[in-house]
C-alpha positions in Angstrom: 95.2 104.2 150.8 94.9 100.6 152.0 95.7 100.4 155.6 96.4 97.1 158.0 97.5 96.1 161.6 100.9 97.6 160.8 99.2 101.3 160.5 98.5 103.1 163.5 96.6 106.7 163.8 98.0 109.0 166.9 95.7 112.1 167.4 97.5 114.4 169.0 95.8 117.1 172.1 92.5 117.5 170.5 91.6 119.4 174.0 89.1 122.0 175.4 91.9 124.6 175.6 93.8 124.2 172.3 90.2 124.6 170.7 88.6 128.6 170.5 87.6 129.6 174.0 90.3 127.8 175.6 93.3 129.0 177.4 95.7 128.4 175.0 93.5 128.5 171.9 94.7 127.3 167.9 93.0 129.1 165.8 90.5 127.1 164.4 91.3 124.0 166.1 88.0 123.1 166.8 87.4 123.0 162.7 89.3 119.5 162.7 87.7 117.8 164.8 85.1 116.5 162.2 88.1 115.5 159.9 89.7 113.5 162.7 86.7 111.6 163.0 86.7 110.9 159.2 89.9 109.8 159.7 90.1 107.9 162.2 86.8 105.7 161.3 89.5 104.7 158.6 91.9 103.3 161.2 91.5 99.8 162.8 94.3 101.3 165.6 94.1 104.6 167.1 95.9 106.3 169.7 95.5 109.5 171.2 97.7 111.6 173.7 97.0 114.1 176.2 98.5 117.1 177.9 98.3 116.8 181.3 99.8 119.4 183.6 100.0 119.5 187.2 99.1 123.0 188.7 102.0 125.3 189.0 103.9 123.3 185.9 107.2 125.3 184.6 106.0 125.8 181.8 103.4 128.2 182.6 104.1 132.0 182.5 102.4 132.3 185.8 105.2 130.1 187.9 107.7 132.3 186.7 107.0 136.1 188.7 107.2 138.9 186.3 107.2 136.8 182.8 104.5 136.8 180.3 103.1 133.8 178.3 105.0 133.1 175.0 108.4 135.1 176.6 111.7 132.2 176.8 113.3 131.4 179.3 116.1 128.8 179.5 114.9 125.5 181.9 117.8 122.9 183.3 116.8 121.2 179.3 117.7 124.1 177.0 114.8 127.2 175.8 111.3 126.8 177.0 108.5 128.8 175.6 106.2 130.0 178.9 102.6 129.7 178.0 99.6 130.0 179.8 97.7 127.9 182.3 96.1 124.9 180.3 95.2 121.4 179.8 95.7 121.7 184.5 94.8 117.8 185.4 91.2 117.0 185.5 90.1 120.2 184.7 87.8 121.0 182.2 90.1 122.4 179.9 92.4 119.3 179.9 89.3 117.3 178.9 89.1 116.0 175.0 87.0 117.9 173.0 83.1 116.9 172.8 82.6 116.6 169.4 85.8 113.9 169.3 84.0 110.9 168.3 86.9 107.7 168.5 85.2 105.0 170.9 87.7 102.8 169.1 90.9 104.3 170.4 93.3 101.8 172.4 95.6 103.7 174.5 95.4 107.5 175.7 99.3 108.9 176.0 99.1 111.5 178.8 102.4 113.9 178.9 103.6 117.0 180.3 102.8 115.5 184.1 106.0 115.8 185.4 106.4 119.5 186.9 109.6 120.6 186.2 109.4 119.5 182.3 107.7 120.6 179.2 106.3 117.7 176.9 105.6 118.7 173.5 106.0 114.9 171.4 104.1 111.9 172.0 107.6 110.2 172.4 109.9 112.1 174.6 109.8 114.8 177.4 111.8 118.3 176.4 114.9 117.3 177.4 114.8 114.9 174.1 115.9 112.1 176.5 112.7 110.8 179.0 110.8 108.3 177.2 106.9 108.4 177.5 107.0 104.6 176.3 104.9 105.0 173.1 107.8 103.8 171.2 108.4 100.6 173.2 104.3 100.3 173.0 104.0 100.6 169.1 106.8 98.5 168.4 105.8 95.6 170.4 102.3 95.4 168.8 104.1 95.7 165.3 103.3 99.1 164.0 105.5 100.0 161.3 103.4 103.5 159.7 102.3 106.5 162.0 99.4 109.0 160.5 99.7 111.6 162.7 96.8 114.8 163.1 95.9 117.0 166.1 97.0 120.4 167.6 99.2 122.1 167.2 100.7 121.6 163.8 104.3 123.7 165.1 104.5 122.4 168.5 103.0 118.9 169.6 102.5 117.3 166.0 106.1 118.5 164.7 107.8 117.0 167.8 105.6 113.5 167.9 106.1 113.7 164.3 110.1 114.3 164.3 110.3 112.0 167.2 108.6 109.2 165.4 111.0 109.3 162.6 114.0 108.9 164.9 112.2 105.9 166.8 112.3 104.3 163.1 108.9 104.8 161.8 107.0 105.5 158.6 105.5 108.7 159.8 102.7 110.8 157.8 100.9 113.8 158.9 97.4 115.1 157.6 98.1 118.5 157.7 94.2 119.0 156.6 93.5 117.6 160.2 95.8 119.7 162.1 96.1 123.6 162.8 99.0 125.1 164.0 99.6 127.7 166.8 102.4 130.1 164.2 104.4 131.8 166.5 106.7 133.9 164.5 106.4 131.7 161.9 107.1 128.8 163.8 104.3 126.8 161.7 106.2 127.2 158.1 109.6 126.2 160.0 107.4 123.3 161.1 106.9 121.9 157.7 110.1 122.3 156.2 111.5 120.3 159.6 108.8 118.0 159.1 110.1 117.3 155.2 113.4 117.5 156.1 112.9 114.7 158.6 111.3 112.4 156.3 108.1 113.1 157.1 104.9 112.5 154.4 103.0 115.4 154.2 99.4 114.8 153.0 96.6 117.0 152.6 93.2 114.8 152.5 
């Protein structure tokens, strides 16, 4: 696939604790790590995002007395899934994973920093309406097509993915370089969202 200045690769929470061992572990999501790198030695333009909680965030099961990670609850913005303590600021579970090897990348997105919300896409906070100014970034240096891969398929991918669309981009995922969390069976819901949405799925 020939790529140019209009393509843009957005690697999405390839963290210590969305890897095995961390707090909120994918399965396997260490495993794409070298097929991010492939990919992204492919890309002139990269950009990557990171969560980024503050301590006591509301999404975390542990600011909420007597609920358990992965219960709902409903927040001021609709349903939020309660998950447990990760990606804290400037710990080292919030830190990218070692083995992540893109010197090259231009801008690092950090979301989920504002207490009281949950940010799952690259674009938007959880109430769908708080931009994180990606789009306004990408469309001022001309990007037109969005590869997307990173952790976790269901979650953070599906949303940036989704949210991408809407903003008025080409958007493709690898789903070879992502892995998904599949919470009842949240990660085949995922995909047919993601087709649904106009979203190329690519397996490289």
């Amino acid at each position: 696939m020939k790529r140019d200045d209009r393509d843009v690769l957005l690697i999405i929470d390839v963290q210590n604790d969305f890897c095995p061992g961390g707090a909120l572990a994918v399965p396997q999501g260490d495993a794409i790590v070298p097929a991010v790198n492939r990919l992204a030695a492919e890309f002139a333009h990269v950009v990557l995002t990171q969560d980024w909680h503050p301590r006591g965030h509301a999404s975390f099961a542990s600011s909420h007395p007597g609920k358990q990670p992965f219960e709902t609850i409903a927040l001021p913005y609709g349903q939020q899934i309660l998950w447990p303590e990760h990606c804290v600021q400037g710990t080292h579970g919030a830190a990218f994973h070692a083995g992540l090897d893109v010197p090259h990348a231009e801008l690092v997105v950090r979301k989920g920093f504002r207490s009281a919300i949950d940010s799952y896409s690259a674009f938007r906070e959880n109430d769908h309406r708080t931009p994180t100014g990606l789009a306004g970034y990408l469309t001022e240096r001309g990007f037109q097509r969005i590869t997307l891969c990173g952790l976790a398929t269901d979650f953070c991918v599906l949303y940036s993915a989704i949210d991408g669309r809407e903003a008025g981009f080409e958007v493709t995922v690898v789903t070879s370089a992502c892995r998904g969390i599949d919470v009842e069976g949240s990660l085949d819901r995922a995909m047919r969202s993601m087709n649904e949405a106009g979203v190329g799925l690519l397996t490289e």
